[in-house]
Every structure is written in structure tokens, then in C-alpha cells.
MOPAC internal coordinates of N, CA, C and O (Angstrom, degrees):
PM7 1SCF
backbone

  N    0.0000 0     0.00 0     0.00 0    0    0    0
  C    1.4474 1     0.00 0     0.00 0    1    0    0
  C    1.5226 1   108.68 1     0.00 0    2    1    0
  O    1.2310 1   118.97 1   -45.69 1    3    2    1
  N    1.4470 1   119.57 1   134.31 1    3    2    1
  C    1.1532 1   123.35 1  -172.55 1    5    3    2
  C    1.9310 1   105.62 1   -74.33 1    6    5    3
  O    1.2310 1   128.57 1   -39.07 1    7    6    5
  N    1.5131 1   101.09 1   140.93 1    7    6    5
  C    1.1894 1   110.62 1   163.36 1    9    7    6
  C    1.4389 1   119.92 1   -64.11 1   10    9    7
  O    1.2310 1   113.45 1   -60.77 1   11   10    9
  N    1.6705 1   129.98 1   119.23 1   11   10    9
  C    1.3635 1   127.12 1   152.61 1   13   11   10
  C    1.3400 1   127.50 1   -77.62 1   14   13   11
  O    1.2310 1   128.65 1   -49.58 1   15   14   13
  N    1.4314 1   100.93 1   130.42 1   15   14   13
  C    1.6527 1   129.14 1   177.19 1   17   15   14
  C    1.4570 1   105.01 1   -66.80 1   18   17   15
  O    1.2310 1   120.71 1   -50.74 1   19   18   17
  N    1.6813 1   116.24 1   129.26 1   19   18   17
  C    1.1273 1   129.76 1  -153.75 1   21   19   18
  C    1.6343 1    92.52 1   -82.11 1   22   21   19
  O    1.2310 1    93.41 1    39.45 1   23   22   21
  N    1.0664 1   163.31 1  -140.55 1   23   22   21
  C    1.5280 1   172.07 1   115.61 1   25   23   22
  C    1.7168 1   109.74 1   -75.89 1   26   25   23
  O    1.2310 1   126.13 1   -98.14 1   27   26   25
  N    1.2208 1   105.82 1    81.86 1   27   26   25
  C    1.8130 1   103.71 1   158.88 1   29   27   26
  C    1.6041 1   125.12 1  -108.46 1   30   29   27
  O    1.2310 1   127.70 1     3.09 1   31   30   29
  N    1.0847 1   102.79 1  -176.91 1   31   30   29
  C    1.7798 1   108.12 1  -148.18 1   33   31   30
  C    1.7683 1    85.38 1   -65.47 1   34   33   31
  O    1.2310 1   117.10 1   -16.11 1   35   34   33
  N    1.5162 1   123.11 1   163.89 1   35   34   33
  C    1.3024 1   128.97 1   179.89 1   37   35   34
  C    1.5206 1   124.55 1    58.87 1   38   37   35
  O    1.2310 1   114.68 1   170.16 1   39   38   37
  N    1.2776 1   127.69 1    -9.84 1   39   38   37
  C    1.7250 1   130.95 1   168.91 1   41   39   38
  C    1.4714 1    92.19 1   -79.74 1   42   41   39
  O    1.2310 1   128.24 1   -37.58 1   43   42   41
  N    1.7163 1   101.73 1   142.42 1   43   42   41
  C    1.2563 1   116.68 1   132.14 1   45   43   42
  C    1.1101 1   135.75 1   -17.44 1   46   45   43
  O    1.2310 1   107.14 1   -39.09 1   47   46   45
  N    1.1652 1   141.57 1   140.91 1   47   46   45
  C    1.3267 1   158.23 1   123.50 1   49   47   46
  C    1.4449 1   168.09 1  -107.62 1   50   49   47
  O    1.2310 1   108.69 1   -82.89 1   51   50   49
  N    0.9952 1   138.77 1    97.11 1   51   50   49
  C    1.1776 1   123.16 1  -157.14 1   53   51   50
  C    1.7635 1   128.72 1  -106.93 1   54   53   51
  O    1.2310 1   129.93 1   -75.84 1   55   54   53
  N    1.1317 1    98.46 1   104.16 1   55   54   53
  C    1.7537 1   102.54 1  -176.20 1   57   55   54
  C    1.3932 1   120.12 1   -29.08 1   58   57   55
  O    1.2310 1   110.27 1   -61.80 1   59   58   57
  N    1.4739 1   135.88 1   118.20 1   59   58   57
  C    1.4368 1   125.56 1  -173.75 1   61   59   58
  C    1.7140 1    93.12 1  -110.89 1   62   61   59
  O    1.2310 1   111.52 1  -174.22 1   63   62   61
  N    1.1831 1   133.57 1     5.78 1   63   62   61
  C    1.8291 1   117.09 1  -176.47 1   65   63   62
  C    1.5174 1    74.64 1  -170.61 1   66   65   63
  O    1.2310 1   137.22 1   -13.46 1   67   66   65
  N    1.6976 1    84.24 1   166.54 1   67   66   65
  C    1.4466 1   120.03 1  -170.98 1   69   67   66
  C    1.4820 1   121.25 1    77.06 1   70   69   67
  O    1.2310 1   127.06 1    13.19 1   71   70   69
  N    1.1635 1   104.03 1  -166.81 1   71   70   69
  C    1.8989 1   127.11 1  -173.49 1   73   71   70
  C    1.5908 1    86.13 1   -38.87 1   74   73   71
  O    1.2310 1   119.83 1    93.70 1   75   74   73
  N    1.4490 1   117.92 1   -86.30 1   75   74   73
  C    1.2473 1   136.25 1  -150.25 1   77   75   74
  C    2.0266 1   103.69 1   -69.08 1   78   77   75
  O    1.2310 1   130.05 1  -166.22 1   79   78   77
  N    0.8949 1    98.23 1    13.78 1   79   78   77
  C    2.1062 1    83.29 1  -178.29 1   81   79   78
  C    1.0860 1   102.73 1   -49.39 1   82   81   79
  O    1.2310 1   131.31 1   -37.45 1   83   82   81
  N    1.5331 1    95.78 1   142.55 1   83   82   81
  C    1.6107 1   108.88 1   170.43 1   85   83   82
  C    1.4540 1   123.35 1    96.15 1   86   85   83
  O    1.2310 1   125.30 1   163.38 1   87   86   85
  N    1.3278 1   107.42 1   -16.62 1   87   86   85
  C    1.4956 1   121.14 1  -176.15 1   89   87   86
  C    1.7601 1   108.88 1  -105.51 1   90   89   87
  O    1.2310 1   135.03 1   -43.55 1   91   90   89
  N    1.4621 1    88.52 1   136.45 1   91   90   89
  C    1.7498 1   109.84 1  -163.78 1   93   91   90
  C    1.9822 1    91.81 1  -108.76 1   94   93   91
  O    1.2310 1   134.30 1   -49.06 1   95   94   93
  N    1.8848 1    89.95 1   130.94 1   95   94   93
  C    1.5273 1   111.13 1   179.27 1   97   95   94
  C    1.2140 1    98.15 1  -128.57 1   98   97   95
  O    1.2310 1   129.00 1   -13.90 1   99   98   97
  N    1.1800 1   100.27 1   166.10 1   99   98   97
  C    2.0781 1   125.60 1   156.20 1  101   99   98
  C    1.8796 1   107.20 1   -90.59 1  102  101   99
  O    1.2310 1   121.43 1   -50.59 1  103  102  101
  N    0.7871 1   114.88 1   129.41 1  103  102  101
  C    1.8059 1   102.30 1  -178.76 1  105  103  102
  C    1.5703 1    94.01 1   -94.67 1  106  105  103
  O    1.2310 1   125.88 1   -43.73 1  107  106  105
  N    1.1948 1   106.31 1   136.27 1  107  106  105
  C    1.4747 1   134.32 1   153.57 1  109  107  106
  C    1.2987 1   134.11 1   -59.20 1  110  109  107
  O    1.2310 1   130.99 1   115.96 1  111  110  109
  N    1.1823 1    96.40 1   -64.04 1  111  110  109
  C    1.6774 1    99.85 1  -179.30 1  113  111  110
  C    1.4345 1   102.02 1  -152.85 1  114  113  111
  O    1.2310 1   118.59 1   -22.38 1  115  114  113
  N    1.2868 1   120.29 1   157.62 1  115  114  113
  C    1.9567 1   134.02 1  -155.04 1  117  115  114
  C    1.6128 1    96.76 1  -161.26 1  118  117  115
  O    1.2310 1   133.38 1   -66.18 1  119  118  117
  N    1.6843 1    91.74 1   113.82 1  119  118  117
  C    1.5489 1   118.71 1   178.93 1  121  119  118
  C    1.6613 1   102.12 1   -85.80 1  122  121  119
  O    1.2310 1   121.34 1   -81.84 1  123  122  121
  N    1.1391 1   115.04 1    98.16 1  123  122  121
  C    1.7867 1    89.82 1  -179.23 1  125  123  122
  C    1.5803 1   106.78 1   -82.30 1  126  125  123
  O    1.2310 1   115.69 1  -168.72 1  127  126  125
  N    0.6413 1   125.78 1    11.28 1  127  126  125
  C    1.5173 1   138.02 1  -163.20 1  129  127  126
  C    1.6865 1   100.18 1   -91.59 1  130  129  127
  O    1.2310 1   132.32 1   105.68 1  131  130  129
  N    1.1432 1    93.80 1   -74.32 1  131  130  129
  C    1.7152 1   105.89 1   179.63 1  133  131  130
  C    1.7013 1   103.27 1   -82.96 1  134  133  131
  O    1.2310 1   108.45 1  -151.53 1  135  134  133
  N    1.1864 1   139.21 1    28.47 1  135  134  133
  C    1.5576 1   139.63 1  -160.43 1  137  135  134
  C    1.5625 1   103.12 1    12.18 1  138  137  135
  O    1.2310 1   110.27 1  -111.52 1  139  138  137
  N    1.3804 1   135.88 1    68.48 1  139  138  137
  C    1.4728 1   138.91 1   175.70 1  141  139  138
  C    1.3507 1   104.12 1  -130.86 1  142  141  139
  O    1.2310 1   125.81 1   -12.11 1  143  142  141
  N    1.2770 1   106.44 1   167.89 1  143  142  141
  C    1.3686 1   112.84 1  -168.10 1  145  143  142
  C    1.7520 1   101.24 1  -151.38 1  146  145  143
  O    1.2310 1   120.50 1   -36.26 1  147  146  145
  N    1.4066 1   116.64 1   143.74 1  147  146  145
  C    1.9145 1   113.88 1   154.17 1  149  147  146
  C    1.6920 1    98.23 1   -87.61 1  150  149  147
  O    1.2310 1   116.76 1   -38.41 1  151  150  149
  N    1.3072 1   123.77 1   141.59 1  151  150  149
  C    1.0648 1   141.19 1   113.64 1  153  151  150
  C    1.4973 1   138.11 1   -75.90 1  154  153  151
  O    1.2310 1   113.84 1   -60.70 1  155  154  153
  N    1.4482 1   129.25 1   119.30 1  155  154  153
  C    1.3749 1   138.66 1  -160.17 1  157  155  154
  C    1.8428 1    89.51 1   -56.96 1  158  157  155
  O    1.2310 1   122.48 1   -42.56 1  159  158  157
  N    1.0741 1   112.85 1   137.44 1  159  158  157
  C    1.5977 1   126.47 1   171.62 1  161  159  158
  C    1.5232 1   123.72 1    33.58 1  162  161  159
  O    1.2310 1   140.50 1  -131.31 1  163  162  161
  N    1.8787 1    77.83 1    48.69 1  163  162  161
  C    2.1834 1    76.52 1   178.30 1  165  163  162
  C    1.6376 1    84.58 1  -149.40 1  166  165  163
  O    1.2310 1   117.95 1   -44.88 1  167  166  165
  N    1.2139 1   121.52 1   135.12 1  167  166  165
  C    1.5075 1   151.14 1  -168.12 1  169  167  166
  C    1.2062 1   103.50 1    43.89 1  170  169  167
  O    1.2310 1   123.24 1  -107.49 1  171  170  169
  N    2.1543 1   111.40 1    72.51 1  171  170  169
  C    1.0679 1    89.79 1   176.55 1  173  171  170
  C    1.5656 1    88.34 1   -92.47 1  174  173  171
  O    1.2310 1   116.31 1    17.08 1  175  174  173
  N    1.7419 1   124.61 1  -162.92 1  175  174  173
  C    1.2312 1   143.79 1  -167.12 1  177  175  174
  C    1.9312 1   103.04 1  -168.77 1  178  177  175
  O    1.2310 1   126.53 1   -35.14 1  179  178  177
  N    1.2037 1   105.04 1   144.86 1  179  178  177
  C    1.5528 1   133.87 1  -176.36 1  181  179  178
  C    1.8763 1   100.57 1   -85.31 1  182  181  179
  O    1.2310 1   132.73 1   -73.48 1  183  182  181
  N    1.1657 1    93.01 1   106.52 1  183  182  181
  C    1.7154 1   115.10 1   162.33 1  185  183  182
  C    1.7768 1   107.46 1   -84.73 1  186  185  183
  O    1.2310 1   120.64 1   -24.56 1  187  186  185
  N    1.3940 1   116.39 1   155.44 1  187  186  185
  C    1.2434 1   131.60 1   121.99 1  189  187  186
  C    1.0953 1   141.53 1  -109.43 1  190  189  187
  O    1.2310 1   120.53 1   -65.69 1  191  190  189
  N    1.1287 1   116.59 1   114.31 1  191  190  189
  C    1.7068 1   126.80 1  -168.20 1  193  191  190
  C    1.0832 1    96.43 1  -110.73 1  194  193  191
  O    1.2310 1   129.25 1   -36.39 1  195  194  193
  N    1.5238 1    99.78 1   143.61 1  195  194  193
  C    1.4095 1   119.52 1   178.40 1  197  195  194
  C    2.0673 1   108.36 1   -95.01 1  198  197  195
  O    1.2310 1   123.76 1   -36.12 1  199  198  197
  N    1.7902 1   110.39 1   143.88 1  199  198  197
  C    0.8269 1    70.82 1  -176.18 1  201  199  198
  C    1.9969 1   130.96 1  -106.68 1  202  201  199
  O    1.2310 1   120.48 1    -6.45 1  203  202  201
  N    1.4281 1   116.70 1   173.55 1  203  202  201
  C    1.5384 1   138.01 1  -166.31 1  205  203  202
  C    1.6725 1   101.61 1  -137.89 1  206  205  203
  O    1.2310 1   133.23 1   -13.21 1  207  206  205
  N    1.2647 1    92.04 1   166.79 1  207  206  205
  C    1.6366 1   123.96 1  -171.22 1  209  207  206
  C    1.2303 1    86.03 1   -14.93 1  210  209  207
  O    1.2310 1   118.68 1    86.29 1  211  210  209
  N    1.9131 1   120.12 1   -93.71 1  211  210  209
  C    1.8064 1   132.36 1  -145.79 1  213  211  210
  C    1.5231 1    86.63 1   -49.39 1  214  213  211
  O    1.2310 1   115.30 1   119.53 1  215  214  213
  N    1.5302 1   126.52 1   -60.47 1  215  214  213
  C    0.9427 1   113.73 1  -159.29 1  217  215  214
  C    1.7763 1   133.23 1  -137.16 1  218  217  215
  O    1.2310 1   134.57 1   -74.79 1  219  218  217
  N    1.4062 1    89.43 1   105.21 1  219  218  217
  C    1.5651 1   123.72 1  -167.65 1  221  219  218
  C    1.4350 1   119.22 1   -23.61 1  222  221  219
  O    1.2310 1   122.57 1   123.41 1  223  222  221
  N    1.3850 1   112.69 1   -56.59 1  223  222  221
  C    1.6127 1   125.72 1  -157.23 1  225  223  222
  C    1.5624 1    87.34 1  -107.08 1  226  225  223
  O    1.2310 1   106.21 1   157.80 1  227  226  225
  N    1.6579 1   143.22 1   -22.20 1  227  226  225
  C    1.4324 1   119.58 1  -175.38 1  229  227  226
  C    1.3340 1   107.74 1    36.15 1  230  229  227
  O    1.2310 1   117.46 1    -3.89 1  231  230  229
  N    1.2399 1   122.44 1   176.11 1  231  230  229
  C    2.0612 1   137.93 1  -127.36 1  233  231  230
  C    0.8102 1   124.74 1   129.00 1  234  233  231
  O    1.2310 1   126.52 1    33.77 1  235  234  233
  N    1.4698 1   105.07 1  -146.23 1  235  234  233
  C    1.5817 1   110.31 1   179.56 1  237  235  234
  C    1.3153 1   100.54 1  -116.82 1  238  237  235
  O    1.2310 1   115.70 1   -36.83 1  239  238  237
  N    1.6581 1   125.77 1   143.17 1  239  238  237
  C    1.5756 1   123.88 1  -160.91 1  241  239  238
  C    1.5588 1    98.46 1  -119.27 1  242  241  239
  O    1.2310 1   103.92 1    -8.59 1  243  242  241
  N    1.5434 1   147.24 1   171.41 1  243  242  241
  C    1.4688 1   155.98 1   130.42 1  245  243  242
  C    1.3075 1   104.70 1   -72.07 1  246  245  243
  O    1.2310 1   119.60 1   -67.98 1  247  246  245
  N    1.6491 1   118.38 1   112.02 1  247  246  245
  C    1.4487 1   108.28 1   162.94 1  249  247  246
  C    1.3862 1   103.56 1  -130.89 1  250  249  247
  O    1.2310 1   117.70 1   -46.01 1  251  250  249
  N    2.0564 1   121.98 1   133.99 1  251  250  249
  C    1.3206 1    98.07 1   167.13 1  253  251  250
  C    1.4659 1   122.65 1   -83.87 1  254  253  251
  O    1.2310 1   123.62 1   -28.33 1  255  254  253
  N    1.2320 1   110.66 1   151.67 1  255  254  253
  C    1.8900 1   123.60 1   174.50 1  257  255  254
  C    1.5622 1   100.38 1   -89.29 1  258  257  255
  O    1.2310 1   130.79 1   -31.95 1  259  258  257
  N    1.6791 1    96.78 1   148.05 1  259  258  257
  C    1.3172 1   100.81 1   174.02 1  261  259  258
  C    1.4595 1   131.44 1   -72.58 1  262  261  259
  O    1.2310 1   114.07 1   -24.75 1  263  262  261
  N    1.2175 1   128.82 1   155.25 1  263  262  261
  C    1.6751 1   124.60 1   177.74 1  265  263  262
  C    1.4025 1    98.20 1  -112.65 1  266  265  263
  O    1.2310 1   125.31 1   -22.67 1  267  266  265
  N    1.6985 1   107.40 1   157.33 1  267  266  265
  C    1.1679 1   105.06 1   175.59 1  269  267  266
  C    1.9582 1   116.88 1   -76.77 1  270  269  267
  O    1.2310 1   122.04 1   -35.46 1  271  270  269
  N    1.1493 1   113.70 1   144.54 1  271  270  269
  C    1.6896 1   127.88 1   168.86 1  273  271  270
  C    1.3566 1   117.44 1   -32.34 1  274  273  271
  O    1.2310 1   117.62 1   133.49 1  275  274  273
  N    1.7244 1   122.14 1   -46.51 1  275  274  273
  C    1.4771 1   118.58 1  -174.95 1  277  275  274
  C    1.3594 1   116.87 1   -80.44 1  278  277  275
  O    1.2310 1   124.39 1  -174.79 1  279  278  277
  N    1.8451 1   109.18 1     5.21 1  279  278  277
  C    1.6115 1   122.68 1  -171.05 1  281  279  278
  C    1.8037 1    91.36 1   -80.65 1  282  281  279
  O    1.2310 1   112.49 1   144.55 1  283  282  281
  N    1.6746 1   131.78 1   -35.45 1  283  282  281
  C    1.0329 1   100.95 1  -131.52 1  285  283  282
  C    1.7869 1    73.91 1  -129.28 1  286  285  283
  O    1.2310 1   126.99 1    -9.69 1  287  286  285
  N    1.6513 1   104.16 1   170.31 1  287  286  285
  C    1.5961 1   110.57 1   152.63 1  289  287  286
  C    1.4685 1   118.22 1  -131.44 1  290  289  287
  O    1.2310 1   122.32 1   -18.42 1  291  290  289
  N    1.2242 1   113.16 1   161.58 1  291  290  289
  C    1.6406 1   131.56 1  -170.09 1  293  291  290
  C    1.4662 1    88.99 1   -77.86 1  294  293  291
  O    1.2310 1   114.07 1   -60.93 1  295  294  293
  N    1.5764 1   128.83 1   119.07 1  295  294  293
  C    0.8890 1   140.23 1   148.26 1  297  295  294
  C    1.7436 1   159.95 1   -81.42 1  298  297  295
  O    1.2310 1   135.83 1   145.90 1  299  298  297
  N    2.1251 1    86.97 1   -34.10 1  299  298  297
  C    1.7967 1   116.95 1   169.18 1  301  299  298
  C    1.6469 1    86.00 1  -153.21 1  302  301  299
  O    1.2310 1   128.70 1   -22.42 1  303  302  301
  N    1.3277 1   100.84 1   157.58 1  303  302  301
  C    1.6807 1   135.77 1   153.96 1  305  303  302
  C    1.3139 1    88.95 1   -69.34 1  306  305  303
  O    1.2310 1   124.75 1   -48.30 1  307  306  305
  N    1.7845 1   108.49 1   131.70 1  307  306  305
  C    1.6378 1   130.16 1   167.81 1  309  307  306
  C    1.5906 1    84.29 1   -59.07 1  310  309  307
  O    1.2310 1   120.10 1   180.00 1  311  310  309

């Protein structure tokens, strides 16, 4: 039985459940703590930030939220 590749920062991915099935990311960043993960341009969601220092004029921002780990599988080496 083949060994599965855990989800680290820069592999492939591909969503197997939820909103997004079917859709292939790069992961960003991996909470092992909370088993979550960012995927680059998959659940992103609309912030308002007010604005501070980085950013002057604040609005409305793109940020992605994390999905949980057992949603997705390792597909290619980044």
C-alpha cells in the first residue's frame, strides 16, 4: 500500500470534499495544530479592514481561510 504524503507548504493539492471539490492548489501555509491548511485561491472570502500603517486607505481585502487537511490530497511535488 502506497505511503500518503502529509500536506506541506508548496505541494500540490487537490480538494476531494466540500465547496471547492475538484479544484487543484499550491498550499500556503499548514496549521498542524488545528489540522488546517491555506490553499493559494481556494476559499478565499471579503474582509473589511480598517485602515493602519501597511495599509493606508483600508476597504474591502481578499483573504484565503483555512480548510480542513482530511478535505484535500497531495497530488505533485511544488
Amino acid at each position: 500500500m502506497a505511503k500518503s504524503l502529509k500536506p506541506k507548504k508548496g505541494l500540490e493539492v487537490k480538494i476531494i470534499a466540500g465547496k471547492y471539490k475538484g479544484q487543484v492548489g499550491k498550499v500556503l501555509t499548514v496549521f498542524p495544530k488545528t489540522n488546517k491548511l491555506i490553499i493559494e485561491n481556494i476559499n478565499v472570502v471579503k474582509r473589511h479592514k480598517k485602515p493602519d500603517q501597511q495599509n493606508q486607505s483600508g476597504g474591502i481585502i481578499n483573504k484565503e481561510m483555512p480548510i480542513d487537511i482530511s478535505n484535500v490530497k497531495v497530488i505533485a511535488n511544488g
